[in-house]
C-alpha positions as CSV (number, residue, x, y, z in Angstrom):
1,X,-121.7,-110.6,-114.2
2,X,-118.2,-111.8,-113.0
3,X,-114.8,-111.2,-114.8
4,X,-114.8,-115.1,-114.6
5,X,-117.9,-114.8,-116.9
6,X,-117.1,-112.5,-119.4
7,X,-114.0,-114.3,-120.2
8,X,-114.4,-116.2,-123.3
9,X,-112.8,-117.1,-126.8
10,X,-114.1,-115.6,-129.6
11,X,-115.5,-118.1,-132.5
12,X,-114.9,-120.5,-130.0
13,X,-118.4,-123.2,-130.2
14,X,-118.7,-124.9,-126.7
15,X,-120.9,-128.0,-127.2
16,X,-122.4,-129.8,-124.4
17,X,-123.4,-133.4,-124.7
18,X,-125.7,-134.2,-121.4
19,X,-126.4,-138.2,-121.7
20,X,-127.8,-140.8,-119.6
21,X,-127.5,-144.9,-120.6
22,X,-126.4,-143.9,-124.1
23,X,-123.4,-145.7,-124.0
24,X,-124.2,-147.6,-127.9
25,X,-125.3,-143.7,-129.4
26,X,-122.8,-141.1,-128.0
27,X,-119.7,-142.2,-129.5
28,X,-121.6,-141.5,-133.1
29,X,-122.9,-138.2,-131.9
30,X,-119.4,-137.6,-130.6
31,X,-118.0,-138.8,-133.9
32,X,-120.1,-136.0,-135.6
33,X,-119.2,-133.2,-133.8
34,X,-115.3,-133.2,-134.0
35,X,-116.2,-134.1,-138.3
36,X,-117.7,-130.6,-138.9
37,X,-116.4,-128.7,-141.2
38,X,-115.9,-125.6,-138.5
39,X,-112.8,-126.2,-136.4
40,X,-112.9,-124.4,-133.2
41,X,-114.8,-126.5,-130.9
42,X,-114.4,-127.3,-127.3
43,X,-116.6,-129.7,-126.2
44,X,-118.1,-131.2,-122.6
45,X,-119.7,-134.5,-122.1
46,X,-121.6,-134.8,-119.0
47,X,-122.8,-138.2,-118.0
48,X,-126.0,-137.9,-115.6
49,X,-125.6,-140.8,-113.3
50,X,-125.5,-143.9,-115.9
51,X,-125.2,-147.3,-114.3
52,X,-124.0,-149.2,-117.5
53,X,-120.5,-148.9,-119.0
54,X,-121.0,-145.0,-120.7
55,X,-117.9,-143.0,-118.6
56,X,-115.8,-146.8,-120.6
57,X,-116.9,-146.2,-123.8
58,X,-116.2,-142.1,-123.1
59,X,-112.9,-142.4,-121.7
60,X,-112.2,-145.0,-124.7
61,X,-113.2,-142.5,-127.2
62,X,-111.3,-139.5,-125.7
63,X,-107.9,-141.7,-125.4
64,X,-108.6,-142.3,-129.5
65,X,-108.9,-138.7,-130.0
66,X,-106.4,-137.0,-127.5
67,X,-105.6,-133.7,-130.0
68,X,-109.7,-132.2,-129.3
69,X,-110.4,-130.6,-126.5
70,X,-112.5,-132.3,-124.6
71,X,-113.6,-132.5,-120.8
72,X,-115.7,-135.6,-119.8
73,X,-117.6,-134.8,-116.1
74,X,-119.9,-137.5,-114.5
75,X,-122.0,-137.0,-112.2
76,X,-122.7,-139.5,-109.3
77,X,-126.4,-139.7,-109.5
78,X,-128.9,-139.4,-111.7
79,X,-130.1,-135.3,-111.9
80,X,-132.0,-134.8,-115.0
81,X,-130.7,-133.0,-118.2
82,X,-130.9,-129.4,-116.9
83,X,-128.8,-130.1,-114.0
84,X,-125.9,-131.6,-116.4
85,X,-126.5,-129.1,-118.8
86,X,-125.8,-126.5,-115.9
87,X,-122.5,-128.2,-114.6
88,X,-121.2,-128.0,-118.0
89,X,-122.6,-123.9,-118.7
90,X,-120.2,-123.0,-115.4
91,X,-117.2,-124.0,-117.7
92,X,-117.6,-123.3,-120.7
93,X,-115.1,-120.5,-122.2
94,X,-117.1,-120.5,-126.2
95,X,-118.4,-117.4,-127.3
96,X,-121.2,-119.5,-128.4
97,X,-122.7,-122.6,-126.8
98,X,-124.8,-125.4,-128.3
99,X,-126.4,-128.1,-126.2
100,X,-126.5,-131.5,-128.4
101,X,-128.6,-134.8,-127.3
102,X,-126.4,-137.8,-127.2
103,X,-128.6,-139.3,-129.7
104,X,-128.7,-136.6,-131.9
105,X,-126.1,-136.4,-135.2
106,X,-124.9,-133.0,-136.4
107,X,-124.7,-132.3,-139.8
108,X,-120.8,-131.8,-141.6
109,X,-121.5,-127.9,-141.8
110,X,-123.9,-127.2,-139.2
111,X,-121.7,-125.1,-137.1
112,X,-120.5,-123.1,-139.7
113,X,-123.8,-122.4,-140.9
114,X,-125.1,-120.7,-137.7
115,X,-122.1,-119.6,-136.2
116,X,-121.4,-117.7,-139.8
117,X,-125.5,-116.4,-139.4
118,X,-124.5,-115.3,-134.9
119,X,-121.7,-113.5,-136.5
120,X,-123.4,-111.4,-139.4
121,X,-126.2,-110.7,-137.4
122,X,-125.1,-109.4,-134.1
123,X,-128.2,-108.9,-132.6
124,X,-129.9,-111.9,-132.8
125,X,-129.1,-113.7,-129.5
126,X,-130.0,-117.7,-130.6
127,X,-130.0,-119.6,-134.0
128,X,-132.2,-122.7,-134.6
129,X,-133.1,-124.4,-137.8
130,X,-134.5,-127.9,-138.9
131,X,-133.9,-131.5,-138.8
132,X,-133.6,-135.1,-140.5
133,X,-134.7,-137.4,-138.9
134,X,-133.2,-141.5,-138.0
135,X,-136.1,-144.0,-138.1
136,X,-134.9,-147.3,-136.8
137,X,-131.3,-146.6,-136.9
138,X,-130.9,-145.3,-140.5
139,X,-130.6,-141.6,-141.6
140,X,-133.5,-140.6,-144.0
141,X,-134.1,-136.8,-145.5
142,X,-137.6,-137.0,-143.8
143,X,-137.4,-133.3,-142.6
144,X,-138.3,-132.7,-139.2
145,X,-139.8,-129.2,-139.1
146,X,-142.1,-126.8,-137.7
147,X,-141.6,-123.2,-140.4
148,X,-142.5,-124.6,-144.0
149,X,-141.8,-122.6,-147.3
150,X,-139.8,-119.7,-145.0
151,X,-136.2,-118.8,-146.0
152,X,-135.4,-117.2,-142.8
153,X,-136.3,-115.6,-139.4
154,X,-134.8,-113.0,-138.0
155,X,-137.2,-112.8,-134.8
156,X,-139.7,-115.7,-134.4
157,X,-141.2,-114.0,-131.7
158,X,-142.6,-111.5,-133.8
159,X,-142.9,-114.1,-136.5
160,X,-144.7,-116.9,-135.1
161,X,-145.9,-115.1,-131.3
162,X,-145.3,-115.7,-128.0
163,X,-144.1,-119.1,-127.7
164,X,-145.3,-119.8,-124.3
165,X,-149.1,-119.8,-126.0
166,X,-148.7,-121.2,-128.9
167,X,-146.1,-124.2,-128.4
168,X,-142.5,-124.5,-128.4
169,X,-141.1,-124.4,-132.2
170,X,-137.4,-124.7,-131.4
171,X,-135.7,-128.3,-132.1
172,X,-133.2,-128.2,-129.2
173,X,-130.5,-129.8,-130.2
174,X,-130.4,-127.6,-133.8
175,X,-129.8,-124.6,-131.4
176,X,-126.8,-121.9,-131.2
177,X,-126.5,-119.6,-128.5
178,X,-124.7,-116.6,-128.1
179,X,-122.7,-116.6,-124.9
180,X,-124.3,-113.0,-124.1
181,X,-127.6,-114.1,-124.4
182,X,-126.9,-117.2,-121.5
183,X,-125.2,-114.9,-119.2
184,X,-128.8,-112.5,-119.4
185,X,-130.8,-115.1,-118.6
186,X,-129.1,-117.4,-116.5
187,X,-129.0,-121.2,-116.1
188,X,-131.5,-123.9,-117.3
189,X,-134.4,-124.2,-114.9
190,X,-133.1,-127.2,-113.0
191,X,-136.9,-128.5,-111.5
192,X,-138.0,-129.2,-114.8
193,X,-137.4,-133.0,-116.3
194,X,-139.3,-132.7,-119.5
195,X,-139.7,-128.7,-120.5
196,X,-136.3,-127.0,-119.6
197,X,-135.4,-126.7,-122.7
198,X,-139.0,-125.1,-124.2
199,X,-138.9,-122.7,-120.8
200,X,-135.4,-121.6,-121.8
201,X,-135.8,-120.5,-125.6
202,X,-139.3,-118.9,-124.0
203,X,-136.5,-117.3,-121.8
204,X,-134.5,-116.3,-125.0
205,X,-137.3,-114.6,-126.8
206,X,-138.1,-112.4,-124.4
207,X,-134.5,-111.3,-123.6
208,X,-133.2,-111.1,-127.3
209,X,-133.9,-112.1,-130.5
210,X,-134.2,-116.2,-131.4
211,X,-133.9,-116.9,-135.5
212,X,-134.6,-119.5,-137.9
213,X,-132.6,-120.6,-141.0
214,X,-134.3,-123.4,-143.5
215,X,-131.1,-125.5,-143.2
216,X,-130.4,-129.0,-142.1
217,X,-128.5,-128.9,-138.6
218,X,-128.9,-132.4,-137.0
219,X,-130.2,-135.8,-137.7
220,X,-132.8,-136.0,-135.2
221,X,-133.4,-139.9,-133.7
222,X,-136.7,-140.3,-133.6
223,X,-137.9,-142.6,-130.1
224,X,-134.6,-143.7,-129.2
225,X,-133.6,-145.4,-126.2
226,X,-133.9,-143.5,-122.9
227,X,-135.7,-141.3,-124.2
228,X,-138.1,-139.5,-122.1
229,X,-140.7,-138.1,-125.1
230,X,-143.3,-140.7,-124.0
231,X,-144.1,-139.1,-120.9
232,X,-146.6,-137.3,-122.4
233,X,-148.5,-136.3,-118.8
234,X,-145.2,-135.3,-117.6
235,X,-144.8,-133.0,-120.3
236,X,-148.1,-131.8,-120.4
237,X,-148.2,-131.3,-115.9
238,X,-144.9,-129.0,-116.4
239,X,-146.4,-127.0,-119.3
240,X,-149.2,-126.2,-117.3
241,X,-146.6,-125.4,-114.6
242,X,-145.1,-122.4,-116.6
243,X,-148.7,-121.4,-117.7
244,X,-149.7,-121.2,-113.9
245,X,-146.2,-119.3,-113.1
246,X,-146.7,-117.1,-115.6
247,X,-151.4,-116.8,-115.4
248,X,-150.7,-113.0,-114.6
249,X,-148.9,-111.7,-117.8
250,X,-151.8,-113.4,-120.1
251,X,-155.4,-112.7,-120.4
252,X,-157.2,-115.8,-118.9
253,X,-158.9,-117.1,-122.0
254,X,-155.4,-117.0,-123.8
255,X,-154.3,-119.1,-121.2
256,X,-157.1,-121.7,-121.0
257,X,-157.0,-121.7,-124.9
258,X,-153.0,-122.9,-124.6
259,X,-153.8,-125.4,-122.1
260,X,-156.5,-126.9,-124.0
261,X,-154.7,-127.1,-127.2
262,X,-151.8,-128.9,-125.5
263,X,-154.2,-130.9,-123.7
264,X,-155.5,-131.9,-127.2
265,X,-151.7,-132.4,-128.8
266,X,-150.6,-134.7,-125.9
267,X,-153.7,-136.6,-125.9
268,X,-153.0,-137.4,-129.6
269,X,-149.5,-138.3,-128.8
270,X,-150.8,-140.7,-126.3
271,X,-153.1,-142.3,-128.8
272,X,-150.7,-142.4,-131.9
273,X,-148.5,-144.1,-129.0
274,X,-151.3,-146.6,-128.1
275,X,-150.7,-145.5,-124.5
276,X,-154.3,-144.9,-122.7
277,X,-152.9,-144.8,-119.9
278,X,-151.2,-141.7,-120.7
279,X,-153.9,-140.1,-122.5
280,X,-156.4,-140.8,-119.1
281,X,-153.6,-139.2,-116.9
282,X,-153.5,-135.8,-119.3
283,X,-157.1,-135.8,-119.2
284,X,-157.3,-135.8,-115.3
285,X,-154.3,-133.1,-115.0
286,X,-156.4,-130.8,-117.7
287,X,-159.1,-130.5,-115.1
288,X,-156.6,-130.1,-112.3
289,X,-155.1,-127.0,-113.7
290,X,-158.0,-125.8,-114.9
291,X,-159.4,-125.6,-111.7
292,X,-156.5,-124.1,-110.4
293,X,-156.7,-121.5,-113.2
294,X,-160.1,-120.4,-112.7
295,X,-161.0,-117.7,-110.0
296,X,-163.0,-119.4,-107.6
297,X,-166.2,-116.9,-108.2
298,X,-166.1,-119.1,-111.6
299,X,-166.1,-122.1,-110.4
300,X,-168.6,-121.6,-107.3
């Protein structure tokens, strides 16, 4: 750890806003962050290569809004989220950090909420909670969650399990993170386009605690434009990825029972999507990583 590193602000939120052809969304999520009712906020947009008129409408709305701080970086090709999400975590001076889609709305008091939950409880390193969710442009109080009829977590690890085999449960963009908690585990895994953010509160949990509050952070925008949530063999190919990485801490039926379930949960996704395509391809890669699961003395 560098002096550089451990120099921070305290209270300060650093919010990073990684976006890609969103040029018609951000300024709203933009517009709710500086409207929360918790004040100190610095806050880094980092454009990931867009070829339409985003870094305009950026610079436009941080000439209307001169008194917040706020440091626009664009990046001259296309590098996936985790990438611009890592350019941003090398400046950020918060003593906590939230990353926030650029379709995504944060609620009036959702910073307060978690930063006032960071703050009384000290050893909790993360701070997630649920979502509303925006069908077809309008904001509805359909909730958006995976912990029903449960106040509050302290751990979810030893609440819910190991969130590698049973699914991720944290809504990203609801997410608060203590600045301590980054600088244990590091950046954002930067080969990853569709899981970096489940393989970073996996991360978390097994560095420090990760809680829940049954509270309202975001409105969450449900298949928005550029979105990349319809990949579902994408998804499904790097999940098996962090199974295979990780095949030696896990018994080998746990792991062939996670890969089968999210095998199963992606291939509904591609139905409920009418997308066969999709479902074939998560299909094929099931038996691919199976195979490369097995030991060979079960398979020959």
């Amino acid at each position: 750890m560098t002096e550089e590193e451990l120099k921070y602000t305290p209270g300060l939120v650093s919010i990073i806003v990684p976006t890609y052809k969103r040029s018609d969304l951000v300024v709203e999520t933009l517009d709710s962050i500086i409207s929360q009712s918790y004040k100190l906020i610095e806050i880094y947009v980092v454009d990931d290569g867009s070829n339409d008129d985003t870094m305009l409408v950026l610079n436009r709305w941080k000439e209307r809004h001169i008194d917040w701080n706020c440091t626009l970086i664009c990046l001259e090709t296309n590098r996936g989220k985790s990438f611009a999400v890592n350019t941003a975590l090398e400046k950020v001076k918060g003593e906590f950090v939230m990353i926030l889609d650029s379709d995504d709305l944060l609620l009036p008091d959702a910073l307060e909420k978690e930063v006032r939950y960071l703050q009384a409880n000290p050893d909790v390193g993360a701070v997630c909670g649920f979502a509303y969710v925006i069908r077809d442009g309008v904001k509805t109080q359909e909730q958006l969650r995976i912990f029903k009829d449960v106040a509050e977590i302290n751990d979810i690890s030893s609440f819910y399990g190991d969130m590698l085999l049973k699914g991720n449960v944290v809504i990203s963009s609801t997410a608060l993170i203590r600045r301590s908690a980054i600088l244990s585990i590091g950046y954002m895994d930067a080969g990853l386009r569709y899981v970096h953010d489940y393989e970073y509160w996996i991360r978390i949990t097994r560095s420090s605690k990760l809680a829940y509050i049954d509270k309202p952070i975001i409105y969450y925008r449900v298949h928005s434009p550029g979105s990349s949530s319809r990949n579902y063999s994408g998804t499904f190919n790097e999940i098996c990825v962090l199974l295979f990485r990780n095949r030696d801490k896990y018994k080998l039926a746990d792991i062939l029972r996670s890969l089968l379930k999210q095998a199963k949960y992606h291939m509904w996704l591609g139905y409920h999507d009418n997308n066969l395509m999709e479902m074939l391809r998560v299909v094929m890669l099931c038996f691919v990583w199976m195979f490369k699961l097995l030991p060979r003395k079960a398979v020959f």
